[in-house]
C-alpha positions as CSV (number, residue, x, y, z in Angstrom):
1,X,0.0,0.0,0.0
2,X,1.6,3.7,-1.0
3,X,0.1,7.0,-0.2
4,X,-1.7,8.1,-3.4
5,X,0.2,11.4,-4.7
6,X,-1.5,14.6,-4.1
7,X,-3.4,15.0,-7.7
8,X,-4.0,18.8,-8.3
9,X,-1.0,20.6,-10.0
10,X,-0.6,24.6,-10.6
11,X,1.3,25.1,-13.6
12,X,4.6,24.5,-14.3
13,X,5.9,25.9,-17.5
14,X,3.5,25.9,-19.5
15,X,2.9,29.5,-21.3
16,X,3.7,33.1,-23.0
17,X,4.6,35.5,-25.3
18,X,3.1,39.2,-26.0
19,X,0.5,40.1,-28.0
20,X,0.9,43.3,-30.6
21,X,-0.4,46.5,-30.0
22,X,-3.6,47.7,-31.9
23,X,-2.1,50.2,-34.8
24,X,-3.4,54.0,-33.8
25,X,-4.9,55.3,-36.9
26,X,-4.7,59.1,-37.6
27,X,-7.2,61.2,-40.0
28,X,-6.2,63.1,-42.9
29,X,-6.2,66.7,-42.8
30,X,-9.0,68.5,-44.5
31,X,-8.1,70.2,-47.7
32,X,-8.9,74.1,-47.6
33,X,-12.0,74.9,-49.6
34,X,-10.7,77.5,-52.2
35,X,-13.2,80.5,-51.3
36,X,-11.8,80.7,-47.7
37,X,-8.6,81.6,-48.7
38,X,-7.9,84.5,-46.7
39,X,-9.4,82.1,-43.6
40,X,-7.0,81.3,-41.2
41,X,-7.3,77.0,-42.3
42,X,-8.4,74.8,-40.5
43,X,-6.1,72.5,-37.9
44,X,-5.8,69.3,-38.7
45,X,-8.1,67.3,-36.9
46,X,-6.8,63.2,-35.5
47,X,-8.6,61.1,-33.8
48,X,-8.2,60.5,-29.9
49,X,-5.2,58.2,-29.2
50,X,-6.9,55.0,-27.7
51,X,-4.9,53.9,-24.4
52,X,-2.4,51.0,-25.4
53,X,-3.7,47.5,-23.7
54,X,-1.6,46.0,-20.8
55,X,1.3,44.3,-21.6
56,X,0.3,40.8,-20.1
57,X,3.7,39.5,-19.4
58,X,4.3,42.7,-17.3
59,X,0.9,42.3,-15.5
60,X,2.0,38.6,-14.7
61,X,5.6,39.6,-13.8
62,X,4.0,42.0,-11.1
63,X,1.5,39.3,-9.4
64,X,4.9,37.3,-9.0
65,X,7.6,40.4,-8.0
66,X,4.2,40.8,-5.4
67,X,4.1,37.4,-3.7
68,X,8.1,36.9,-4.0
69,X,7.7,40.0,-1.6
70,X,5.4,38.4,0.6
71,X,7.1,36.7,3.6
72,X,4.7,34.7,4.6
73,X,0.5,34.3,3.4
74,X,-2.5,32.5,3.4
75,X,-5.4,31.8,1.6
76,X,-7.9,29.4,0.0
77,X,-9.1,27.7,-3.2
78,X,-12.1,26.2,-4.6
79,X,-11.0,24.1,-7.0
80,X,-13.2,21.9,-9.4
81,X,-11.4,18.9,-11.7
82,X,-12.6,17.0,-14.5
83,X,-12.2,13.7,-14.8
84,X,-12.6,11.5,-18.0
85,X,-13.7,8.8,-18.1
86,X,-14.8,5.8,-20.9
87,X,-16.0,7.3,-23.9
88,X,-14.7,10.6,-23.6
89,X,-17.5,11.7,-20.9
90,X,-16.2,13.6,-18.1
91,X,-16.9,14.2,-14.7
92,X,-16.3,17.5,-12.2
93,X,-15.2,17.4,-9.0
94,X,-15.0,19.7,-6.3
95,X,-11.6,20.1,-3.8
96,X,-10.9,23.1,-0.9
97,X,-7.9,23.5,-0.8
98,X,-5.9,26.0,2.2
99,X,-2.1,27.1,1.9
100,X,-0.1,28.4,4.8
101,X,3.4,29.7,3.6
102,X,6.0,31.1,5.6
103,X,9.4,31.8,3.9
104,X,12.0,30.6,3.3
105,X,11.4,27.4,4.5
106,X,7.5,26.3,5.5
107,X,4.7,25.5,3.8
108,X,1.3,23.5,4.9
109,X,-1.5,22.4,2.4
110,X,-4.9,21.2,3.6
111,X,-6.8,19.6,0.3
112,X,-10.3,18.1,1.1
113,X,-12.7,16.9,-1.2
114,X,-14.8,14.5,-3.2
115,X,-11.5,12.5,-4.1
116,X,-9.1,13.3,-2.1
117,X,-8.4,14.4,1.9
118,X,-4.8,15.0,2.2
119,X,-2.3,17.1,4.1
120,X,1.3,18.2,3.3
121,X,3.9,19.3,5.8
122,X,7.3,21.1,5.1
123,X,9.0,21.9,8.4
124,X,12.1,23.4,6.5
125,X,14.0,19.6,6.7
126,X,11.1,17.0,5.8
127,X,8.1,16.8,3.5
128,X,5.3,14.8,5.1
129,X,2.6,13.5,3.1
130,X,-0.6,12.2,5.2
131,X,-3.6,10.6,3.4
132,X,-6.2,10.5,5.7
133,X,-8.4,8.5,3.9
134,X,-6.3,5.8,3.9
135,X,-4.2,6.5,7.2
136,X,-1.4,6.1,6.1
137,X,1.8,9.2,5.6
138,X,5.1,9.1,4.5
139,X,8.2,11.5,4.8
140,X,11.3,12.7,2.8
141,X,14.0,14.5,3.5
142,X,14.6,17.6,1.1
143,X,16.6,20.8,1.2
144,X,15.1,23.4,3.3
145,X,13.9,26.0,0.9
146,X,10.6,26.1,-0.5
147,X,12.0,26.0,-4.1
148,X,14.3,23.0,-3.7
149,X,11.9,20.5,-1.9
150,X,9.0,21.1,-4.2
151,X,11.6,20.2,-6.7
152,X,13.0,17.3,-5.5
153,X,9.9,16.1,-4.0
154,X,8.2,16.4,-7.8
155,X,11.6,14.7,-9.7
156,X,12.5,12.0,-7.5
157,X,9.0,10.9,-5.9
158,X,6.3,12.3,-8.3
159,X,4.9,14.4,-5.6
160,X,3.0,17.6,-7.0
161,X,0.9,19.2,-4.7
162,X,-2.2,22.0,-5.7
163,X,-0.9,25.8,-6.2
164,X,2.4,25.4,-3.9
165,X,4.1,27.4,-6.8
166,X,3.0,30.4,-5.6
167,X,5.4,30.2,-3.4
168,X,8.4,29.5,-5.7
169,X,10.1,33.0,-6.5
170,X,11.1,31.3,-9.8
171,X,6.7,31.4,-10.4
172,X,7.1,34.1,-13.0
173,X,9.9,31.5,-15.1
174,X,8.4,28.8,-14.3
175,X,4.8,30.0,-16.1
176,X,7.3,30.8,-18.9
177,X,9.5,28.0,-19.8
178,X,7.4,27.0,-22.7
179,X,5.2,30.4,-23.9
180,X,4.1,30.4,-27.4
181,X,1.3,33.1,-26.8
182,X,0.1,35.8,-24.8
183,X,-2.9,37.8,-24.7
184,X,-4.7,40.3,-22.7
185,X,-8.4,39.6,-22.4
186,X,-9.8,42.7,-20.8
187,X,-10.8,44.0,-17.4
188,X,-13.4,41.6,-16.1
189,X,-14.7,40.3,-12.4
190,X,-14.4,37.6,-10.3
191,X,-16.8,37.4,-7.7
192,X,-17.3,41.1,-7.8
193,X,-13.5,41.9,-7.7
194,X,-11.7,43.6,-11.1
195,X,-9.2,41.5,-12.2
196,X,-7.1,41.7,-15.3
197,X,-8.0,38.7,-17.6
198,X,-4.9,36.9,-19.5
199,X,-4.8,34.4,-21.6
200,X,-1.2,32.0,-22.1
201,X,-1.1,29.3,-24.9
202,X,1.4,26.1,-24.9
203,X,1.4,23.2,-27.1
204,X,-0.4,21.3,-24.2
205,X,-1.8,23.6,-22.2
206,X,-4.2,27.0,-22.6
207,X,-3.4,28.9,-18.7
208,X,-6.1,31.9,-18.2
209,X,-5.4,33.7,-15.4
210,X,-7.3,36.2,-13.8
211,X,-5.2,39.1,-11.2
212,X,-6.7,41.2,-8.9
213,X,-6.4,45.2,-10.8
214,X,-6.3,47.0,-7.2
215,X,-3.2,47.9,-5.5
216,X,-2.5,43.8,-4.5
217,X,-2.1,42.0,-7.7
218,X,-3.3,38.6,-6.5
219,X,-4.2,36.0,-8.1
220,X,-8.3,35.1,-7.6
221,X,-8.8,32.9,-10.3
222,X,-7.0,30.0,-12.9
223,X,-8.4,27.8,-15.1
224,X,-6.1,25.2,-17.3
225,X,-7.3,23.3,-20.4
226,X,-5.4,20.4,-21.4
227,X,-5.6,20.5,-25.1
228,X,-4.3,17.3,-26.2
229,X,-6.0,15.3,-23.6
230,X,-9.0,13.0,-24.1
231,X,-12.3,15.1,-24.0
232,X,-9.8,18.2,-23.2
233,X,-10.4,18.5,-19.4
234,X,-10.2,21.5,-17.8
235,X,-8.8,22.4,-13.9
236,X,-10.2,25.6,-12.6
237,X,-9.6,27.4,-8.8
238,X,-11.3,30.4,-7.4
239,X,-8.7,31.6,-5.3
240,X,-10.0,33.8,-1.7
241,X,-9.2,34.3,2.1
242,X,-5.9,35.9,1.1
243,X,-3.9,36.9,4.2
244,X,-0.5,38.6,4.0
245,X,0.3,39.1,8.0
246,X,-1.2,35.7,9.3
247,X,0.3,34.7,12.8
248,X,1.7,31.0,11.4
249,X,4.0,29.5,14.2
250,X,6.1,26.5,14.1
251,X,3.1,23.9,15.2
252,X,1.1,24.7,11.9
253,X,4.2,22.6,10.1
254,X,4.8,20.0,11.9
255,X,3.6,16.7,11.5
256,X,2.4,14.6,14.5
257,X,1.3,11.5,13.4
258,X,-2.7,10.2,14.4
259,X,-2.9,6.8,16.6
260,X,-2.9,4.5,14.5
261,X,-1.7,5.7,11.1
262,X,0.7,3.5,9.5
263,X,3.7,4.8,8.4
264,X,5.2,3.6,4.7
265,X,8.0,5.2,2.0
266,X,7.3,7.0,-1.1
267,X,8.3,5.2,-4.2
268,X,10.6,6.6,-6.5
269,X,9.8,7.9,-9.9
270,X,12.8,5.7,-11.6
271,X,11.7,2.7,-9.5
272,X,7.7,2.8,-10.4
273,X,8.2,3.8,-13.9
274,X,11.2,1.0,-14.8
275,X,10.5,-1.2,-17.6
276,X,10.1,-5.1,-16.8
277,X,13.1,-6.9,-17.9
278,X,12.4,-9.8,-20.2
279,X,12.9,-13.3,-19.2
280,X,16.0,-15.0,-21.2
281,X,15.3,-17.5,-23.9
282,X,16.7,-20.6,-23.3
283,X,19.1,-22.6,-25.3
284,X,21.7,-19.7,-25.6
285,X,18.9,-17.7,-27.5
286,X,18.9,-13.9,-27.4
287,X,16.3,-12.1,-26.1
């Protein structure tokens, strides 16, 4: 029996690139009509620049400078998953998700929902995953930063865990790495807040991203569409409950484990993924 990997990822690399700028067009003067010749002529007359749109890599690059500058938030997500299923016919479900990070070196993730009811630990040395549903949790040792454990926790052990890349200060090059278009939707609301709507396109996945347009650039919304998928499910998260001077101490990452819980070891990517070797044929025959 193995802890069953949190499922619900941010997004890691996965889009950009900068839209062009609508062209200003300019009217022609006005010829002046030969009886007015001793008129002073008229001035030439333009039309009213229109104000250029947002760049949206530089709207994105200042939601990230923003939390990099955080030292420590909170806040929650409602996040809804589809799942496919035979035939192509898919299926939502619903997670809540709650993030506690305190840099440079603690982060807590509660993720409870209609598939899953997890919680992740870093205390700054270990990762602990515990599934509660099947009582059970593991632990790793990792380098104690934020940045590096997520890392080594994804590489070696396949552990991703639901919008911890918030926390990376690499989040700006991580949404980045493989870009191929960018676009600025418009000025449009979540839940009643005024958010800058951008669109980023990869060659798997569409990101849309939605960032708060007051004086906190937060994130309040995300939605991912795998496009080369099966039925092209989609991962969206209402993000809320932001708090950038929680009270977090020590207790909030540590893991004490439940009576009873049973404690087992992650598996390793290299291990779980190896091919089966093939028996030998006998008689000297190659296989």
């Amino acid at each position: 029996m193995r802890a069953k990997n949190l499922l619900w990822i941010l997004m890691l690399g996965m889009l950009l690139a900068s839209s062009p700028l609508l062209a200003q067009v300019a009217q022609q003067p006005t010829a002046t009509p030969p009886q007015a010749e001793k008129s002073a002529a008229p001035a030439p007359q333009t039309e009213e620049a229109q104000p250029s749109e947002p760049d949206p890599l530089q709207v994105l690059q200042k939601m990230c400078d923003f939390l990099k500058s955080q030292q420590q938030f909170s806040y929650k997500a409602e996040v809804d998953d589809d799942q496919v299923y035979a035939g192509g016919k898919k299926l939502q479900y619903g997670i809540d998700v709650e993030t506690f990070v305190r840099r440079p070196d603690h982060l807590r993730v509660n993720a409870d929902g209609d598939l899953v009811d997890k919680q992740f630990y870093f205390d700054g040395k270990t990762i602990t995953l515990y599934d509660k549903d099947d009582n059970v949790y593991a632990t790793l040792e990792v380098p104690p930063n934020i940045e590096s454990a997520l890392e080594k926790a994804s590489k070696e052990f396949g552990v991703r865990v639901s919008l911890t890349d918030l926390a990376s200060p690499q989040l700006y090059e991580l949404i980045c790495k493989k870009v191929k278009h960018s676009l600025y939707v418009g000025l449009h609301k979540v839940r009643g807040i005024p958010c800058h709507h951008l669109a980023f396109d990869g060659d798997d996945v569409q990101l849309q991203l939605w960032i708060d347009a007051g004086d906190k650039p937060l994130p309040r919304k995300i939605v991912l569409n795998h496009k080369n998928l099966p039925a092209e499910p989609q991962w969206t998260a209402y993000l809320s409950d932001w708090n950038l001077a929680p009270q977090l101490n020590d207790n909030l990452f540590a893991f004490t484990p439940p009576q009873g819980v049973e404690k087992i070891k992650f598996i390793p990517v290299q291990a779980s993924q190896a091919p089966k070797q093939k028996p030998e044929k006998k008689n000297g025959g190659k296989s």
